[in-house]
C-alpha positions in Angstrom: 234.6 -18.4 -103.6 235.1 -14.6 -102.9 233.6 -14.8 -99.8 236.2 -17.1 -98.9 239.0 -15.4 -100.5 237.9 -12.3 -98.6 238.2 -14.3 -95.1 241.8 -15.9 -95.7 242.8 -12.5 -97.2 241.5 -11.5 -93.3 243.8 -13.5 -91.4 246.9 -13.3 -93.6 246.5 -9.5 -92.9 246.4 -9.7 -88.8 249.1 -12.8 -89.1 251.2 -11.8 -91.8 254.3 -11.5 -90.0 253.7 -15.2 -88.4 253.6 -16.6 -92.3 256.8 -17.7 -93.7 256.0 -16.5 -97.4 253.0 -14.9 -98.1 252.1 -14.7 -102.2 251.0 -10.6 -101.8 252.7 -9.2 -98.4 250.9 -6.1 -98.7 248.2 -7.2 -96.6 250.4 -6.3 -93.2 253.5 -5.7 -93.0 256.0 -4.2 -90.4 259.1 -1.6 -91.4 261.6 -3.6 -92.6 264.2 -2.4 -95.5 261.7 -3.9 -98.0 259.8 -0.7 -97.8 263.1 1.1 -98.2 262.0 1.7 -101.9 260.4 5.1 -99.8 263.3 7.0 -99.1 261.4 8.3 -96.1 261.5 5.1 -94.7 265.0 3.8 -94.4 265.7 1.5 -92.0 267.6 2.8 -88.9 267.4 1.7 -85.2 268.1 4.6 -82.3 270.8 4.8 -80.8 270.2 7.0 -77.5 268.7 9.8 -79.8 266.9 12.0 -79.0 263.6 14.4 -80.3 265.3 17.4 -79.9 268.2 16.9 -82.2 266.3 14.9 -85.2 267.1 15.5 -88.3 264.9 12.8 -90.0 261.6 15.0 -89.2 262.5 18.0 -87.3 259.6 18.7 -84.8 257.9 16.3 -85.1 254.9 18.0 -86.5 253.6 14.7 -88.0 253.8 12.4 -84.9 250.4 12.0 -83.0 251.0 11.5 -78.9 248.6 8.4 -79.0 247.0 9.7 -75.8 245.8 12.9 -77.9 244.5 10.5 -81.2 240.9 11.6 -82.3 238.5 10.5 -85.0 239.2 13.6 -86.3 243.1 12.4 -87.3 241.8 10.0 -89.9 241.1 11.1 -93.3 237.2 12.1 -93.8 236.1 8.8 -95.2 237.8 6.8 -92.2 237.1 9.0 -89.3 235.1 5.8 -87.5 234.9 5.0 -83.9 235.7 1.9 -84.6 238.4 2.3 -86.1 240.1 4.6 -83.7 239.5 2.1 -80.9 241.1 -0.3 -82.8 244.5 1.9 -83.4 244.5 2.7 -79.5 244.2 -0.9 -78.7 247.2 -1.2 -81.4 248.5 1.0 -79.2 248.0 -1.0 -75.9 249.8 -3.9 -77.8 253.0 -1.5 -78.6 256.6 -1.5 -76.8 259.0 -0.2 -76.7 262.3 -2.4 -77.2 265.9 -1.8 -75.8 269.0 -3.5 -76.4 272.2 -3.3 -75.0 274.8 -3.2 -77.5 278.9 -2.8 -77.0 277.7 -0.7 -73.9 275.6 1.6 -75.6 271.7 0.9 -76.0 269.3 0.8 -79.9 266.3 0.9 -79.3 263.1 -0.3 -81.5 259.3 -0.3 -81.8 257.4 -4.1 -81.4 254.0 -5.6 -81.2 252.9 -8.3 -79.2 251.4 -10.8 -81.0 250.8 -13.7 -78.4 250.6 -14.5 -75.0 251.6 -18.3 -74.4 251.6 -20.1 -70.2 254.1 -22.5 -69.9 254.5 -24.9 -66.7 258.3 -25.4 -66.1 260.4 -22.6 -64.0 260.3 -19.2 -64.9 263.7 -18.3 -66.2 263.6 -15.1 -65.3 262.8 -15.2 -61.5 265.8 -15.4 -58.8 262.8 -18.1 -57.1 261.7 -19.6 -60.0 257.9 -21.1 -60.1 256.1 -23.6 -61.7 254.1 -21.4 -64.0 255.2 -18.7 -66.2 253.9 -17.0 -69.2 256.2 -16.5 -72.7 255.3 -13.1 -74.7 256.3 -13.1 -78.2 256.7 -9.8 -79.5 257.0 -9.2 -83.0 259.6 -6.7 -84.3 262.4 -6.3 -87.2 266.0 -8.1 -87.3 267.1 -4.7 -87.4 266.1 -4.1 -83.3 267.2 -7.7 -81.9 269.3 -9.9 -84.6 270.9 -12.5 -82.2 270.4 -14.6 -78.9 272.6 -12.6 -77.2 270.9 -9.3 -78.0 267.3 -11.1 -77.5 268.9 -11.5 -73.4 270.5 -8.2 -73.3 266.9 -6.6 -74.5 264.2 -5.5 -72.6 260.4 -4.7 -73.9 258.8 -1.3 -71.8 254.9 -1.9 -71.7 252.5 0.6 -71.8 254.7 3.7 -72.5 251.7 6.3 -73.1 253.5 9.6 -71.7 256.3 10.7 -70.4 255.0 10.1 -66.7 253.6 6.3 -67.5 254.4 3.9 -64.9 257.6 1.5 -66.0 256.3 -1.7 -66.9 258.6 -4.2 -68.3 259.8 -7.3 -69.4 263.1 -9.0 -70.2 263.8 -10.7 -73.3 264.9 -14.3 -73.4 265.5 -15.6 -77.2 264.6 -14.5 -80.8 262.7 -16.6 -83.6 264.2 -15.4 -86.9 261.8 -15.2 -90.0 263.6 -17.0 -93.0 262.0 -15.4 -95.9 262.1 -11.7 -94.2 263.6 -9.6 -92.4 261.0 -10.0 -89.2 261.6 -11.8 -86.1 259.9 -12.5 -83.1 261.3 -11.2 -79.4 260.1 -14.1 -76.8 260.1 -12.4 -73.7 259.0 -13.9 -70.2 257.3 -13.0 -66.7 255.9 -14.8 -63.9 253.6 -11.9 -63.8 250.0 -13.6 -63.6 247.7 -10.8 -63.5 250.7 -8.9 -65.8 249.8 -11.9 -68.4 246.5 -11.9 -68.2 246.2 -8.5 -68.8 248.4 -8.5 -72.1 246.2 -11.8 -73.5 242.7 -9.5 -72.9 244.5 -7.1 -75.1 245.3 -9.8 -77.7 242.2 -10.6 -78.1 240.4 -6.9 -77.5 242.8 -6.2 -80.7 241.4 -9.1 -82.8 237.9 -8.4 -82.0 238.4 -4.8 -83.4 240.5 -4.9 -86.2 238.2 -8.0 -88.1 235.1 -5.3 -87.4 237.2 -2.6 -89.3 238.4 -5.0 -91.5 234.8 -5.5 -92.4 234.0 -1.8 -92.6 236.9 -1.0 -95.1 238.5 -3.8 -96.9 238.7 -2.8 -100.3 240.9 -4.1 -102.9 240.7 -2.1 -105.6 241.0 0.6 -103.7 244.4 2.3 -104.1 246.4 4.5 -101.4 245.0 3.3 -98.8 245.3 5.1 -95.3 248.5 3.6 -93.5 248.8 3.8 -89.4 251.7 3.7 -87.7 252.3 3.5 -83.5 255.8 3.6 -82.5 258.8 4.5 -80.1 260.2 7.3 -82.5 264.2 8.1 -80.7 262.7 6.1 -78.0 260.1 8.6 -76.4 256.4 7.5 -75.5 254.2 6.3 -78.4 253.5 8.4 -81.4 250.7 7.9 -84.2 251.6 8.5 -87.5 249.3 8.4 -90.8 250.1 7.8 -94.3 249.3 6.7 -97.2 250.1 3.1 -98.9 252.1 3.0 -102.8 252.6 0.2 -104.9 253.3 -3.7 -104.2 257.1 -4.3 -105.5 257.5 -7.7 -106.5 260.8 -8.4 -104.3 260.8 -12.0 -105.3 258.8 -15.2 -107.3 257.1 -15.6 -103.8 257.3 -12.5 -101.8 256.2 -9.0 -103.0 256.5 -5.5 -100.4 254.2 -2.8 -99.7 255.6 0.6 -100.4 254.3 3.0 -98.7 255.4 7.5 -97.7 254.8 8.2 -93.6 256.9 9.6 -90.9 259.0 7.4 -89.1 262.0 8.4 -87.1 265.3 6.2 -85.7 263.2 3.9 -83.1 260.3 3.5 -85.0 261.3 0.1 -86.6 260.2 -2.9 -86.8 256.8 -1.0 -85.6 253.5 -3.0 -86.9 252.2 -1.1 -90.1 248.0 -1.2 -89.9 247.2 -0.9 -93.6 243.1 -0.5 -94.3 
């Protein structure tokens, strides 16, 4: 019976955000106001801010370029191979999300969480095809909270550096979550090789995080490491590592990780990798 506990505690923790009500959220979570209970971790979207004038963590000391991530990062009982491969292909998975606003632009942190082929014509194309491929991106109500900001948003992949090549797609509609404050960005492309890539990742991501799953799931263990990649102010992805608090009982069927790590304006709805 633990054995099986163990494995459906597994897949609620890389799905979370896809269940509806979840009896312990603490298993994997994404920055929502729930963990506003930290006051480090209010929620605030970005509007057109910018590193140099932060306030919420001057300098930035704390924020990890994800291209410069070592083993090394990790506390000394976690600094594991494995587990760094699997935050860089958490990292491979990040975007970073726009939305045009009243003319001026918020921008967010997502994940993408599925890559899905469809067979009618591509919505987004001015000569539409057959074939096209719908990307659901997970990310907070906070970034995208209507239809009308899902179309006026647009998703930057692969955002590394400062000199990364712009990759992007445009958003089409938004799933809200009814028992949270998470929501899925659908986005679209008729980008085959483009899709084919991102589903690789999917399932590269998968792959690694059940193998560190394996290697560190405990749960008695308290103040666990926490791992965040996101757009902080917009900018190119940054790590950030803390620690995890206590579970908050928010109501008779939903309870919310707490948790203290840096995250700046643009860094919500990020996906927070709790071990």
């Amino acid at each position: 019976m633990s054995f099986l506990l163990d494995v459906l505690k597994k897949w609620l923790n890389l799905f979370a955000s896809a269940v509806v009500i979840l009896i312990q959220r603490c298993l994997g979570c994404y920055d929502s106001e729930l963990e506003a209970f930290k006051k480090s971790l209010n929620v605030e979207v970005d509007f057109e801010g910018s590193e140099e004038t932060c306030t919420t963590n001057p300098g930035h000391k704390n924020f990890i370029p994800i291209t410069e991530l070592k083993a090394s990062h990790f506390p000394v009982k976690y600094r594991n191979q494995d587990l760094l491969k699997t935050v860089k292909s958490l990292g491979d998975l990040t975007v970073k999300i726009s939305v045009s606003v009243l003319g001026r632009v918020k921008t967010g942190t997502g994940k993408i969480f599925c890559v899905t082929k469809n067979t009618s014509n591509c919505k987004n194309s001015r000569n539409p095809r057959q074939t096209w491929w719908e990307i659901e991106v997970l990310t907070s109500t906070h970034v995208v909270k209507t239809d009308d900001e899902a179309r006026n948003s647009k998703c930057r992949l692969f955002y590394d550096t400062e000199n990364s090549s712009l990759v992007s797609v445009e958003g089409l509609t938004v799933i809200q979550s009814l028992n949270s404050d998470n929501c899925s960005l659908i986005c679209v492309t008729c980008d085959e090789e483009l899709a084919n890539r991102l589903n690789q990742l999917v399932n590269n991501f998968i792959v690694l995080y059940e193998r560190t799953f394996d290697r560190f799931w405990n749960p008695k263990k308290k103040h666990k490491p926490v791992i965040i990649v996101s757009h902080p102010h917009g900018a190119s992805k940054k790590v950030s590592i803390g620690k995890s608090g206590k579970t908050i009982k928010v109501s008779n069927n939903y309870s919310a990780l707490t948790y203290t790590i840096d995250t700046c304006p643009g860094s919500t709805g990020a996906y927070v990798y709790t071990l």
